[in-house]
TORTI-441459 format. One line per 5 residues: number of its first residue (from 0); their letters; for each residue x, z, y of C-alpha. Coordinates in steps of 0.25 Angstrom, whole numbers, plus 5000, padded with zeros to 4 digits. Example, Ala and Ser with C-alpha at 12.3 -4.5 7.8 and 13.67 -1.06 7.14 Angstrom:
// residues 2
0 = as = 5049:5031:4982; 5055:5029:4996
//
This chain:
// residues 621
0 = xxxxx = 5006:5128:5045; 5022:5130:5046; 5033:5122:5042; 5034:5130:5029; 5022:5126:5025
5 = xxxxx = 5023:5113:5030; 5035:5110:5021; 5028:5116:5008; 5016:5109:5010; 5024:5098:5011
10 = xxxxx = 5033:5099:4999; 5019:5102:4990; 5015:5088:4994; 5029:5082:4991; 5029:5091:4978
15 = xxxxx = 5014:5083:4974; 5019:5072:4977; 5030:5074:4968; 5022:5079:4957; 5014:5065:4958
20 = xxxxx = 5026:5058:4955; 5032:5064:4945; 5018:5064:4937; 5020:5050:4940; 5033:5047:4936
25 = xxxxx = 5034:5056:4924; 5020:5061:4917; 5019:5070:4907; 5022:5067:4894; 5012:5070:4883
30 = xxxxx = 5015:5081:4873; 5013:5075:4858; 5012:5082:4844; 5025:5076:4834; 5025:5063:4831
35 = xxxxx = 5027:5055:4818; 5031:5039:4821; 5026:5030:4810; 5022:5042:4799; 5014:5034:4788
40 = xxxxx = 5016:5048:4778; 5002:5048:4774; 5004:5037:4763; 4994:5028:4770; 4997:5013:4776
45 = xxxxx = 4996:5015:4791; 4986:5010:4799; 4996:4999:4806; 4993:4989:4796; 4981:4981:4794
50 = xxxxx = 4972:4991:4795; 4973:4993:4809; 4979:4980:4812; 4968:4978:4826; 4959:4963:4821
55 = xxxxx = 4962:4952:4829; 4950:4945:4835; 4947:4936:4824; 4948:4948:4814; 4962:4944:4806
60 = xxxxx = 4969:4956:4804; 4985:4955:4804; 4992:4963:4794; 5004:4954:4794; 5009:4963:4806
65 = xxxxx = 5003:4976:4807; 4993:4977:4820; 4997:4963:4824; 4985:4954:4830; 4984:4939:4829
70 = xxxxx = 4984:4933:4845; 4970:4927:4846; 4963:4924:4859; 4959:4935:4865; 4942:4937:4864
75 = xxxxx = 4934:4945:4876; 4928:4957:4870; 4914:4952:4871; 4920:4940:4860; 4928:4950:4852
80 = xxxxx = 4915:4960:4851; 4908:4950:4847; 4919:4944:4838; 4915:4954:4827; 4901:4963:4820
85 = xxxxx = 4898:4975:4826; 4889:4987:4825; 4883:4989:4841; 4887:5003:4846; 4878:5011:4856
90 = xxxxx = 4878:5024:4860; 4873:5032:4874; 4885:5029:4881; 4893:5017:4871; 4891:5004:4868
95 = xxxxx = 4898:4993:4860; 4899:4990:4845; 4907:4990:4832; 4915:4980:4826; 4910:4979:4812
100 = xxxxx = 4927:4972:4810; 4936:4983:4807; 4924:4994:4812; 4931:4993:4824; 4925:5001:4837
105 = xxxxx = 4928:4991:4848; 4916:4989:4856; 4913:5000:4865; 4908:5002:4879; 4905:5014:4888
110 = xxxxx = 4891:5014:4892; 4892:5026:4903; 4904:5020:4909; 4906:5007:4919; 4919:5000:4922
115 = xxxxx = 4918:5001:4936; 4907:5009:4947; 4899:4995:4947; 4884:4996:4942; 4888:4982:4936
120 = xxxxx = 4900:4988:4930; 4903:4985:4914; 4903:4997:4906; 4917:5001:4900; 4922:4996:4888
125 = xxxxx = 4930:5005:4878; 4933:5000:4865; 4935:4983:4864; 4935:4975:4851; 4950:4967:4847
130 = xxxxx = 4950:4953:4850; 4946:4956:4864; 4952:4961:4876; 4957:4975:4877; 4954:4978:4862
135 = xxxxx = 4952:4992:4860; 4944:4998:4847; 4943:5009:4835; 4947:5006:4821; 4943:5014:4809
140 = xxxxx = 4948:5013:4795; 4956:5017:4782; 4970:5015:4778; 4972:5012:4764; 4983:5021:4756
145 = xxxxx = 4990:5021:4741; 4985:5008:4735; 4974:5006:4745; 4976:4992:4753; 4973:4987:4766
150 = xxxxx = 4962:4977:4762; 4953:4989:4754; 4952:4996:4767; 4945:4991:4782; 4953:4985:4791
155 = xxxxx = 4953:4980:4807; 4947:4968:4800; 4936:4974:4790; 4923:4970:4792; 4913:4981:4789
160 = xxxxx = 4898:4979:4789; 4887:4987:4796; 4871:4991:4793; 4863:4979:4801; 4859:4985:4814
165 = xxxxx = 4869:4996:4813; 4872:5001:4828; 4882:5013:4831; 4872:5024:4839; 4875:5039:4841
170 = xxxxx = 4862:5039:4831; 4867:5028:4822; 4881:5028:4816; 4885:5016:4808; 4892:5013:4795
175 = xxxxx = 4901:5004:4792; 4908:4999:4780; 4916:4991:4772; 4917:4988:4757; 4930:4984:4753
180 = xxxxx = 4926:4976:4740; 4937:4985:4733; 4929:4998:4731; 4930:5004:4744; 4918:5005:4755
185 = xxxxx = 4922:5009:4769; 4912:5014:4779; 4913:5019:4792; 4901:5026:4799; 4904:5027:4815
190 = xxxxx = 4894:5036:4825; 4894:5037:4838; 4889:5048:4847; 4883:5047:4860; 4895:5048:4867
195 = xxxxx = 4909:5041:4864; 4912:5047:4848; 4913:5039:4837; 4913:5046:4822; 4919:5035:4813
200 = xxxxx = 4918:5041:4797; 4925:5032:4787; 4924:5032:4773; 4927:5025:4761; 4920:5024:4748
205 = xxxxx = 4929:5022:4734; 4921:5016:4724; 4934:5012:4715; 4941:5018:4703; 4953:5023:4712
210 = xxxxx = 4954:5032:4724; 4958:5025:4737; 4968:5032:4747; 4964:5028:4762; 4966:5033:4774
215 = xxxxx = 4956:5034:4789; 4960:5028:4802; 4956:5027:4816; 4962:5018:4826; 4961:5015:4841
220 = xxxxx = 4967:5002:4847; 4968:4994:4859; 4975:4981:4860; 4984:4980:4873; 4986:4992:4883
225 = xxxxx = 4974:4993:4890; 4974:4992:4905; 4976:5009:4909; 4975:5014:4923; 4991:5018:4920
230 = xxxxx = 4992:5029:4931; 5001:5040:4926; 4992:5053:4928; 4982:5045:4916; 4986:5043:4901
235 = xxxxx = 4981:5031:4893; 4985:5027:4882; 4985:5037:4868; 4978:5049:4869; 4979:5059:4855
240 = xxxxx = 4978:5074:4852; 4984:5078:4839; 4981:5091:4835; 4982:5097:4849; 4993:5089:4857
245 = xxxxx = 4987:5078:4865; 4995:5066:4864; 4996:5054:4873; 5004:5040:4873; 5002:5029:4882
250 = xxxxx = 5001:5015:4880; 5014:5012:4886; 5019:5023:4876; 5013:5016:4864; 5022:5005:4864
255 = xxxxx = 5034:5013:4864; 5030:5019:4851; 5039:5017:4838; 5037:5007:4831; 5032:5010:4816
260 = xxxxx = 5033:4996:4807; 5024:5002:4798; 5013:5005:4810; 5015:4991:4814; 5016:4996:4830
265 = xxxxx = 5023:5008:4836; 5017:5021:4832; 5014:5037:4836; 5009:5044:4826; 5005:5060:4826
270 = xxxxx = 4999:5069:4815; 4989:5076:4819; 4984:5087:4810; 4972:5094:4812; 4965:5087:4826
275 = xxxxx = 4966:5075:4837; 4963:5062:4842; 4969:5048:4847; 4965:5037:4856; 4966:5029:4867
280 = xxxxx = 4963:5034:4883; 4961:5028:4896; 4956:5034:4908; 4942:5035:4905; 4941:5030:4890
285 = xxxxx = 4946:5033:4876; 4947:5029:4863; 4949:5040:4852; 4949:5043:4838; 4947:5057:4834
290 = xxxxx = 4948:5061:4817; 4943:5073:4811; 4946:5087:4816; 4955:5094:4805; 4962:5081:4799
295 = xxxxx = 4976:5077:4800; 4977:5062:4805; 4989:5054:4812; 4987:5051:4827; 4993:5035:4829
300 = xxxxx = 4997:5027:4841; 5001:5013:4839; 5005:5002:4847; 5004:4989:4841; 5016:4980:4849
305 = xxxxx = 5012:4967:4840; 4998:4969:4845; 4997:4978:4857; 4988:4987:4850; 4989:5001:4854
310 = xxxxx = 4981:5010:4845; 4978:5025:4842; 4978:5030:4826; 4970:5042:4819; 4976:5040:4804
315 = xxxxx = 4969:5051:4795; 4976:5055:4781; 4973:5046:4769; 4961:5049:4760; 4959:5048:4744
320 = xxxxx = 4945:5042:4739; 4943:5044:4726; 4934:5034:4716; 4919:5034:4720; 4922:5045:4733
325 = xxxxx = 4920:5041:4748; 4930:5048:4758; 4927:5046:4772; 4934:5049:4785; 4928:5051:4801
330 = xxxxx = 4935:5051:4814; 4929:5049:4827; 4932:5038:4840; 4929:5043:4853; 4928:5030:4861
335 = xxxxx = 4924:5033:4877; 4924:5040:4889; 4933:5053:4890; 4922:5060:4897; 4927:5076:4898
340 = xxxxx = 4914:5081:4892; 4911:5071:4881; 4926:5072:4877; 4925:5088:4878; 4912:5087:4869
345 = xxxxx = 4920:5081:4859; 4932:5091:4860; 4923:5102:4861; 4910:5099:4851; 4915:5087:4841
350 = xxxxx = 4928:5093:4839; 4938:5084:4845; 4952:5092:4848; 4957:5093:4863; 4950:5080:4866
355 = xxxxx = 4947:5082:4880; 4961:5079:4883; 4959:5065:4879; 4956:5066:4895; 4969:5065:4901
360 = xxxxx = 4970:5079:4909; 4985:5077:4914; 4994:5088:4915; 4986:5099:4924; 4977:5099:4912
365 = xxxxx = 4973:5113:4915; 4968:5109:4929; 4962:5095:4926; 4953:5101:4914; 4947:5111:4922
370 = xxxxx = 4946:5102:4936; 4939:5091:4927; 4930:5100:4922; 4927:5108:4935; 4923:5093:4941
375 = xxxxx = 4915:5087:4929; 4905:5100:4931; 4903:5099:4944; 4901:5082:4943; 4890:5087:4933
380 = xxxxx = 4883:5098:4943; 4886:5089:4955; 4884:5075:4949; 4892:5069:4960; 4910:5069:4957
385 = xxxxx = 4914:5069:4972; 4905:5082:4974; 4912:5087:4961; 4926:5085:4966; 4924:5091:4980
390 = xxxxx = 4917:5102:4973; 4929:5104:4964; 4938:5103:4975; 4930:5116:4980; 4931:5123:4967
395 = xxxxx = 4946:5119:4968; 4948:5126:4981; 4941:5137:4978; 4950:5140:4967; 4963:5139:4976
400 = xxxxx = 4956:5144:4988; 4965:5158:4987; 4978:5151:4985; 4974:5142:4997; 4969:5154:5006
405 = xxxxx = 4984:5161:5002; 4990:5148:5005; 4980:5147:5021; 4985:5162:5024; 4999:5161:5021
410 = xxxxx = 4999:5148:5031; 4991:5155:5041; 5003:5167:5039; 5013:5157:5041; 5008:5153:5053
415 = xxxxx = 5007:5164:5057; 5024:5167:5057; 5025:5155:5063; 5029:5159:5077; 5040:5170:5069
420 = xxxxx = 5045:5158:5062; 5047:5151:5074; 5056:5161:5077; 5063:5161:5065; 5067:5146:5067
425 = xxxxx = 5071:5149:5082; 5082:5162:5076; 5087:5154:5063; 5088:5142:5069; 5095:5133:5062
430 = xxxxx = 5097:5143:5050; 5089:5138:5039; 5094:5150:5031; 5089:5162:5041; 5076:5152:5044
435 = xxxxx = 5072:5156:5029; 5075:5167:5027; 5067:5172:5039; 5057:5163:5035; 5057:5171:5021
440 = xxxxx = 5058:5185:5027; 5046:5182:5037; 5038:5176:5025; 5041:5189:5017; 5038:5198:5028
445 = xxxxx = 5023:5192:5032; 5021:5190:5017; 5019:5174:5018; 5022:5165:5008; 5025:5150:5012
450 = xxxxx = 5024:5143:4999; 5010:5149:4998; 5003:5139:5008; 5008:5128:4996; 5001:5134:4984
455 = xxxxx = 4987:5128:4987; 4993:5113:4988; 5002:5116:4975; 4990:5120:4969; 4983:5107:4973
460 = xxxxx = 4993:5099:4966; 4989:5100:4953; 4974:5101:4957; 4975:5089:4965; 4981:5082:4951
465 = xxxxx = 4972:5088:4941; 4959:5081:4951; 4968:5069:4952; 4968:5067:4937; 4954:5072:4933
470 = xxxxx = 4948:5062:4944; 4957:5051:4939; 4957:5053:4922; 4941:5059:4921; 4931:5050:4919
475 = xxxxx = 4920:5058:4924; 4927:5053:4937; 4926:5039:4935; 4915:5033:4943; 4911:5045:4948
480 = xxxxx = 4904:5042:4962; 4906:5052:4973; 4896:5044:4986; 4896:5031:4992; 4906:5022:4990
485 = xxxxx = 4913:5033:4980; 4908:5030:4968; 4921:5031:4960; 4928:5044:4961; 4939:5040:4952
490 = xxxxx = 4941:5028:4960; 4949:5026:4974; 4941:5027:4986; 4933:5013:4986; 4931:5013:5002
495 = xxxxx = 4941:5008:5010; 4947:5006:5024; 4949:4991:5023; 4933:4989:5025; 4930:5004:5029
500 = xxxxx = 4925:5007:5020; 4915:4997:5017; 4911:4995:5030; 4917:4982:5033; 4914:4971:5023
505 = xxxxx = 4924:4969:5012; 4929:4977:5001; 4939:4990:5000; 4952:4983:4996; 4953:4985:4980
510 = xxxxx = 4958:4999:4973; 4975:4998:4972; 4977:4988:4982; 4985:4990:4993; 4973:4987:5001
515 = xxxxx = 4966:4999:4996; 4978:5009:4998; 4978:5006:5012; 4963:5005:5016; 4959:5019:5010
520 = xxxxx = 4945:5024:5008; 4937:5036:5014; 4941:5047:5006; 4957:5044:5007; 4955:5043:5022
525 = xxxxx = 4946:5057:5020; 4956:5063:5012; 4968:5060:5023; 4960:5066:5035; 4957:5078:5024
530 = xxxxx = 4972:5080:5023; 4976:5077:5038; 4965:5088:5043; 4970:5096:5033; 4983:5098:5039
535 = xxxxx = 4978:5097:5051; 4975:5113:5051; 4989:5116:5054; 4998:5111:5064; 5008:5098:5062
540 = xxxxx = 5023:5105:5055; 5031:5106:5067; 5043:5098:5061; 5040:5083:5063; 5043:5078:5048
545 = xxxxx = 5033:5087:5043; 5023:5084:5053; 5025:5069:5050; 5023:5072:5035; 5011:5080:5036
550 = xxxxx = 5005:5071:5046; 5006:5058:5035; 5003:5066:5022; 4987:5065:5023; 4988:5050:5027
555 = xxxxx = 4997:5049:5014; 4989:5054:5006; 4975:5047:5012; 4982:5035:5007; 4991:5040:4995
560 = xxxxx = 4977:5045:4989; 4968:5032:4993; 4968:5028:4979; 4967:5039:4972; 4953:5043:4965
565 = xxxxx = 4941:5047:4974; 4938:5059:4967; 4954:5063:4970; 4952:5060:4985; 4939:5069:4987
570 = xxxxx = 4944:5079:4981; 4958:5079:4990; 4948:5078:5002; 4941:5090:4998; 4952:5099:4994
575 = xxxxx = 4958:5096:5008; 4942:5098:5016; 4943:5111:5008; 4958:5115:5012; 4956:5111:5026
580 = xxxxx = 4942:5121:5028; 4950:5132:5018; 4963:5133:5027; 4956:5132:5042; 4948:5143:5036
585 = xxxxx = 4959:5151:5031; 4967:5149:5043; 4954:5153:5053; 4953:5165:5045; 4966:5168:5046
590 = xxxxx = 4966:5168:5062; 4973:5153:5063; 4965:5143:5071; 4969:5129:5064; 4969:5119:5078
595 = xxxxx = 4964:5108:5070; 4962:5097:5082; 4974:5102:5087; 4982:5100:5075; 4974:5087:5074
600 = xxxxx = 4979:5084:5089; 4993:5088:5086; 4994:5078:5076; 4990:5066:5083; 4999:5070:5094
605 = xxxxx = 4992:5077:5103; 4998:5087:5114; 4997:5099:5105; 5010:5103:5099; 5011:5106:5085
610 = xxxxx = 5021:5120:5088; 5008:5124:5098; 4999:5123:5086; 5008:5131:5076; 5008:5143:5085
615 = xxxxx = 4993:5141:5087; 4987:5147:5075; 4994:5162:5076; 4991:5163:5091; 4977:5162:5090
620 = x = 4977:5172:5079
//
């Protein structure tokens, strides 16, 4: 390779590098449909007020100041579980209860999934009772309108009353309900399905002499900020579609909100008017409330400063029930694991609009999608993820195969004018200006491009992120093993230097620790040796910085990407085994003999001159 191509290659990797900051430094903002601060215009009291005023853990509701919480010693959730009544919950793959106080769903636990790789491991918990640590649960209820007050409808507070033995099973619903000793009964009738959807029908029964106006809410909150992973190519926090735009706001966002006295917090709110959903994501898990397909609804996001609540809104227009009629109202609560094809199940068969964007597909949508796609069928044919991802990495190559073969010819041309532009350099001497235009001339003449040996590695860029962000944001990564000690692919490698890797008898240092960014593991180390035969097919640049520079780059990036996701690191490994058997076939096909060892030789300061080498290649044509 010449010293064109040398300074191209290098500027591509400078230009990544570049590319990785800037995401860094300034992401993408979200595009979000109009939005209307603090719009009470459908005649009914908001839902700031006691209504959705989050209980305390002693149950008193505090309506003096709209979504305050009395200060009470704070209970473990085992205590605040077990603070109020519930009907159990257990489904195939989720366990937990209901709190018969306020209706809430606040006690659920993933069954499929563990916290960490440990057989011993507890199993993740989703959605926790207030009054105990990281609070985090599903309200239902009404708002009352015209003469209606708070006290005739449920609140935070209401206790409602189950069938003895009720249990909530995909095959048994329960029912719910509530008389207000006024002439309204309120039930609510929650299902489950095997999976991770709630169906929640409300309904309310007027057996006065007056019609009643009222109006259906849902409600998710979480009381503090929850710890997030906080890394910038991964949103959490808000996560919403309204009637096609996906909106997103992060927690940090929230409390920059407007305040709205009448909300009682600092508000967002967005019509929606035909289709959409609003929650809260994290990297693996959501919480999301989903009304009826075809019904306009308001879309709210709150932060409660006096209390720290953040909290996600579905506000659906106000009702009428007339003397002696029953109206009811259903929404649904999707509480789980964003699995890609349950998730795509219900986009696709229950109805639920755009909903496989709830994953958080990043800018390069349009590869990421398909990447993910490609590597979640071949897990499935294969059963193993590693083998899936070197597989893909195939497939990947493949695919670019002609652009790298263009790319391997027009190297292997430029070689071979390398002895002509060695004369070039001697007659311009220093004369940049003639250098280049007889540089440009001689390029037109043999038809050779210098850019095109680049294309390839620009390609790669985007590819190379697209991976980064399906490994890293996908669950059907997390805790996928690969062999041995790799039983995490979304993990950093666990082996380690420090006791080589397991070797010795003490522990790798832990994950982020300086320790462990120094003391690498075996695919990092792998991964360097890839890169440094790699480049290794060609001779050293003849100038010194560059040779320097190249000579550093795969130790860089052996240690740059130690901590970076295992899956991330096989697949580097296996682009550059395929690169390195693709150009040594291209160039011996192409009459170039690559000196390997002598390359090898050269660099560790052997007797063989890197000049020698460069005029190798065409003299054994």
């Amino acid at each position: 390779m010449d010293d064109q191509n040398k300074n191209l290659i290098l500027a591509t990797v400078l230009s990544a590098l570049v590319l990785l900051v800037w995401f860094f430094l300034f992401p993408p903002e979200q595009r979000s449909p109009d939005i209307v601060e603090g719009d009470t215009s459908d005649g009914i009291q908001d839902t700031a007020t006691r209504a959705v005023a989050p209980p305390t853990s002693g149950g008193v509701e505090t309506a003096a100041v709209p979504g305050a919480v009395v200060a009470t010693p704070e209970e473990t959730r085992a205590e605040a579980v077990a603070a109020t009544n519930r009907v159990p919950v257990d489904t195939p793959r989720l366990t937990g209860s209901i709190s018969l106080t306020g209706g809430r769903i606040d006690d659920i636990s993933l069954k499929d999934y563990q916290e960490t790789i440990d057989d011993d491991s507890p199993i993740v918990t989703l959605l926790s009772p207030a009054g105990g640590p990281g609070a985090y649960y599903a309200l239902h209820g009404w708002v009352p309108g015209g003469d209606l007050d708070f006290d005739a409808v449920p609140s935070a507070t209401t206790e409602w009353s189950a069938p003895e033995g009720a249990e909530l099973t995909p095959e048994t619903p329960v029912t719910l309900s509530w008389d207000n000793g006024a002439g309204l009964v309120f039930r609510r009738t929650i299902s489950v399905d095997e999976d991770y959807m709630f169906d929640v029908e409300q309904s309310v029964e007027n057996t006065t002499n007056a019609p009643v106006r009222l109006a259906p809410y849902g409600l998710v909150a979480r009381h503090g900020e929850p710890d997030t992973v906080n890394f910038f190519i991964l949103h959490e926090g808000v996560v919403a579609r309204s009637d096609g735009e996906l909106i997103e706001v992060d927690y940090d966002d929230m409390t920059d909100l407007d305040q709205v006295p009448a909300e009682g917090g600092r508000v967002q709110r967005v019509e929606a008017s035909a289709d959409g959903w609003i929650g809260f994501t994290d990297k693996y898990w959501m919480t999301t409330l989903i009304p009826p397909a075809g019904a306009p609804f308001a879309e709210i996001v709150k932060y409660v400063d006096s209390a720290d609540i953040y909290q996600t809104e579905t506000r659906l227009p106000p009702v009428e029930v007339a003397p002696g009629a029953t109206v009811s109202s259903e929404s649904r609560l999707f509480a789980g694991a964003k699995e890609w094809e349950t998730i795509r199940h219900y986009q696709n068969e229950e109805g639920v609009a755009g909903f496989v964007d709830s994953i958080d597909w990043g800018w390069f949508y349009f590869l990421t999608k398909p990447i993910f796609a490609a590597l979640h069928w071949l897990n499935g044919v294969i059963g193993n993820m590693g083998v899936a991802i070197i597989l893909l990495t195939l497939g990947i190559k493949a695919i670019l195969f002609p652009l790298a073969y263009k790319s391997y010819v027009s190297m292997a041309r430029m070689k071979e004018l390398q002895p002509e532009m060695e004369k070039l350099k001697e007659r311009a001497g220093d004369d940049r200006q003639k250098l280049q235009q007889g540089m440009m001339e001689l390029y037109k003449t043999n038809k050779v491009n210098p850019a095109a040996g680049c294309l390839p590695i620009l390609m790669q860029i985007p590819i190379f992120f697209s991976l980064y962000k399906v490994i890293f944001v996908t669950i059907e990564l997390r805790h996928a093993p690969f062999f041995g000690p790799f039983q995490d692919l979304s993990a950093p490698d666990p082996t380690s230097l420090f006791n080589l890797f397991g070797l010795l008898p003490w522990a790798a240092p832990d994950p982020g620790s300086i320790l462990a960014l120094i003391f690498i593991g075996i695919l990092p180390i792998m991964l360097g040796i890839s890169m440094w035969l790699q480049q290794k097919l060609n001779p050293a640049p003849t100038d010194p910085t560059q040779a320097m520079i190249f000579a550093w780059l795969p130790w860089v990036f052996m240690f740059m990407l130690g901590g970076f996701a295992s899956g991330l690191v096989v697949y580097w490994i296996g682009n550059n085994t395929i690169t390195f058997l693709q150009q040594y076939t291209i160039m011996r096909s192409h009459g170039a003999k690559p000196d390997l060892f002598g390359n090898i030789k050269s660099s560790l300061g052997r007797k063989k001159p890197a000049a020698a080498n460069d005029a190798k290649a065409p003299a054994e044509k």
